[in-house]
C-alpha positions, 0 to 999 in steps of 0.5 A: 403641680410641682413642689412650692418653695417660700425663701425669705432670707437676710443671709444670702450666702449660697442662695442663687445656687440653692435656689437654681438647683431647685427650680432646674433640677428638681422643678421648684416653683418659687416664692418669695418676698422683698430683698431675697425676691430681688436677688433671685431675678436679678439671677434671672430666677423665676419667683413669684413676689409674696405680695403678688402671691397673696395679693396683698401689698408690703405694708408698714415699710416692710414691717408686714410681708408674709403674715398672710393665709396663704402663706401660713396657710399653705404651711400649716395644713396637715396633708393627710387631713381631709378637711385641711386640704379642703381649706386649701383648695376653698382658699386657693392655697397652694402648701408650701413643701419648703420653707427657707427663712434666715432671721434680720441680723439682730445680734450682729447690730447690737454687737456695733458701738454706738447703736440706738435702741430705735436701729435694734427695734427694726432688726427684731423679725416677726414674720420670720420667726412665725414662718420658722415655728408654724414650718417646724411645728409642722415637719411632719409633712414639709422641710424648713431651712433656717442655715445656708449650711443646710442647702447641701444636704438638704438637695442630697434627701431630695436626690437620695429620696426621690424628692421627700426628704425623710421624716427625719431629715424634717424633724432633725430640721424642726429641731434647728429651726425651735432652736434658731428662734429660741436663742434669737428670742433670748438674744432681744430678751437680753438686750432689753434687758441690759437697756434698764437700769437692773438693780438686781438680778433678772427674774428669768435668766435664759442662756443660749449656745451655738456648738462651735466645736465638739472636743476630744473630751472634758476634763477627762477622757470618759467626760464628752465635751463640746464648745459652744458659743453664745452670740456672734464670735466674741471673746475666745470664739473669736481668738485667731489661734495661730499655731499648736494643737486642737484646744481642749477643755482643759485648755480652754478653762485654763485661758479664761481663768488666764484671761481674766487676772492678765485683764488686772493690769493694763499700763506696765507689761505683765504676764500670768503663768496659771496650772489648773486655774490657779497663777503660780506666777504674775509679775510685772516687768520693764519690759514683758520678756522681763515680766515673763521671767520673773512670773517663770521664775515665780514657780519654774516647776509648776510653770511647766505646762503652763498656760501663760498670758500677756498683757501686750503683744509678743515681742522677739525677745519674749517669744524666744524666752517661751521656747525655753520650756514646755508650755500648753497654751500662749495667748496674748492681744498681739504677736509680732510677726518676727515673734510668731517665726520664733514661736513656729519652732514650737509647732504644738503650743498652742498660741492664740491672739485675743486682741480685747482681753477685756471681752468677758460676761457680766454674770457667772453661772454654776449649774447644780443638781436642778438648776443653776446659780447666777452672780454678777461677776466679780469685777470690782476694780481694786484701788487703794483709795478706800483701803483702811490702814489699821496699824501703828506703821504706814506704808509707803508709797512703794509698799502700797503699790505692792500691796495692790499687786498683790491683792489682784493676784490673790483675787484670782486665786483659788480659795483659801487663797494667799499671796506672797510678793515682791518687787511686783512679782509672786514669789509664793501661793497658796490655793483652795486650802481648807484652812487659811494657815495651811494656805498660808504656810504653802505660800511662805514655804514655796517664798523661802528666804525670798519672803524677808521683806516681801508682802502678803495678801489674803483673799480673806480675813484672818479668824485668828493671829496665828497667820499673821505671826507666821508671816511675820515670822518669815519676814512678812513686813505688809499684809493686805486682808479684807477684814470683818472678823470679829477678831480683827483687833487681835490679827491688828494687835499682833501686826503692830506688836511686830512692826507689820503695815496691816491694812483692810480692803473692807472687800473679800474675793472667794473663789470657789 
């Protein structure tokens, strides 16, 4: 009697000839049930239905195929146990040497707008994560197969092995399918979980990955480092990266944190130009190539190897006005066709279209020694609405505007963090110092004469006056600060004795 193979698969891709390998050159006898069983004897195939294997009908719309004795039976027995083989042959059961089993496509459902919880329920398979754990659990003496890229090597044990894969080849093979079910069982968790109405973070919070590409290294070159992606392709791993050298961790690290001060400003062309996390200059422009110049004029030094990011497609104009310098990576949601031509002169800056900027994850997660931290990101949109004016001089409607751009750029900066502004571009920042002055005189330093009249933002409240007199002292006329020192009335005090707008968010933005 020859190998016995079972293949019940959602994803077909590579099937037909997978599966007629194993039958005429490795003399496979097949099983397998609804769809799959189809498929193969619409290719003239000989399967046998799982139903007519087990003499038991698919029931509840499909819902019941393999759960079965025979099925599982012929997969669980241990082959070097007597009494397992006994089992067998009392039961006519035949073991199972090859399991291919890919899952119902559940995460590609819940990724579509508008599904029902009812549509998502049906895609949550049973059977076939059974098939996969009861197969992986015992490798020992079968292969399980959960990838269509598996089938390649999978033919080339059997040809280099005289037909048993190594021990191995099946363990390594156990490995992906635990995993496999794992992250499936995580992705319903999740979605269940994001159903309710959450008050609070979840008891359990599971996290999974699928490596999307090894990288030449981490942060530095003696740090290994890999890609993972979570899910179906979103956000960066869906990205069409249309030029320029492999991305790096660096790089990568950089574009989310470029990716989420761009997503800040949606009406009026914007663009970020960030090094190491932090912006050294955002602005807003008519126009986006006038964007880019004013952000690139921000802090030309620093722009230099910068990560730049845009709210709005690449135009000529703008893309010509990027090959005026070195730069490491561009992302935008579009680029022009006549954009990209120009873009092609410089072959090593890695440009990538990321068309839903807006893509993110609702929580963060920072690992520490013996498990990790979890917050809900920092998503809160910015509106002046419930600011609080607490000086004796009120802005104006223009001076509210800036004080608002200036408070989305200061959340996305490095803690202690300080903002200096005008004409809805940055003209000074100060990031992760240890002390707000120190932070504050950076930012006022690096605006030099530019900051008469240019506004201030702070990521949080001043402890002391000594900031607000320094800033006044540079031509600071609007400060933008959460408040909730127990010294706020000295930081007022001071504003209104220099004729400062002050005004409270009665919200802070750390960013450590």
């Amino acid at each position: 009697m020859g190998h016995l193979a079972l293949l019940s698969v959602s994803d077909k891709t590579g099937l037909i000839d997978f599966a007629r390998k194993l039958v005429e050159e490795f003399e496979f006898d097949l099983i397998s049930s609804g769809g799959t069983a189809a498929s193969l004897l619409t290719a003239g195939l000989p399967v046998t239905k799982v139903s007519d294997y087990t003499g038991s009908p698919e029931i509840l719309g499909g819902r019941v195929k393999t759960l079965h004795p025979r099925i599982h039976g012929g997969i669980l027995a241990r082959r070097d146990l007597p009494q397992d083989i006994a089992d067998l042959e009392t039961h006519s059961i035949r073991p199972i040497d090859l399991v291919v089993v890919n899952l119902y496509p559940f995460e590609q459902t819940i990724a579509q707008p508008g599904v029902e919880l009812a549509e998502a329920i049906e895609q949550i398979d049973i059977g076939g994560p059974a098939m996969l754990r009861a197969s992986a659990k015992n490798y020992a003496h079968l292969t399980v197969l959960c990838n269509p890229n598996q089938y390649d090597a999978y033919l080339e044990e059997l040809r280099q092995a005289k037909g048993v894969p190594s021990l191995e080849f099946r363990q390594a093979c156990a490995i992906q399918a635990f995993s496999h079910t794992a992250a499936y069982d995580q992705a319903i968790a999740s979605y269940l979980v994001g159903t309710q109405q959450a008050t609070s973070l979840p008891e359990r919070f599971m996290l999974s990955g699928q490596q999307l590409q090894s990288l030449r290294y981490g942060e530095n070159p003696h740090q290994p480092a890999s890609w993972y992606q979570t899910g179906i392709p979103t956000g960066w791993a869906a990205a069409t990266k249309l030029q320029g050298k492999e991305l790096s961790y660096n790089n990568l690290v950089d574009l989310e944190a470029a990716r989420r001060i761009i997503t800040e400003f949606t009406d009026t062309p914007a663009a970020a130009i960030l090094k190491h996390t932090n912006p050294c200059g955002v602005a807003l422009g008519t126009t986006l190539s006038e964007a880019y110049e004013k952000a690139f004029n921000a802090d030309s030094v620093s722009a230099f190897g910068g990560i730049v990011a845009f709210n709005q497609a690449i135009d000529a104009a703008t893309a010509t006005a990027l090959t005026q310098t070195f730069l490491e990576c561009v992302v935008a949601p579009g680029c022009e066709p006549d954009a990209q031509e120009i873009l092609a002169a410089k072959s090593k800056v890695r440009v990538l279209v990321l068309p839903d900027l807006q893509t993110g994850h609702k929580q963060t997660v920072k690992v520490i020694a013996g498990g990790f931290l979890l917050q809900a990101s920092d998503d809160v949109i910015a509106t002046p609405d419930n600011w609080q004016v607490v000086t004796q001089q009120q802005p104006t409607p223009e001076q509210l505007d800036e004080l608002l751009f200036a408070w989305k750029v200061c959340k996305h900066v490095k803690s202690n963090a300080i903002v200096v502004t005008r004409d809805r571009a940055t003209l000074g920042v100060g990031a992760g110092q240890m002390n707000r002055v120190g932070s504050v005189k950076i930012a006022l330093e690096q605006a030099g004469e530019k900051a008469q009249g240019a506004t201030l933002a702070s990521d949080g409240f001043f402890p002391f006056d000594d900031s607000v007199k320094t800033a006044a002292a540079a031509g600071i006329v609007a400060i933008v600060q959460p408040g909730g020192s127990l010294r706020d009335k000295d930081s007022i005090q001071a504003a209104n004795e220099l004729g400062l707008v002050m005004v409270l968010t009665g919200i802070r933005h750390f960013l450590h």
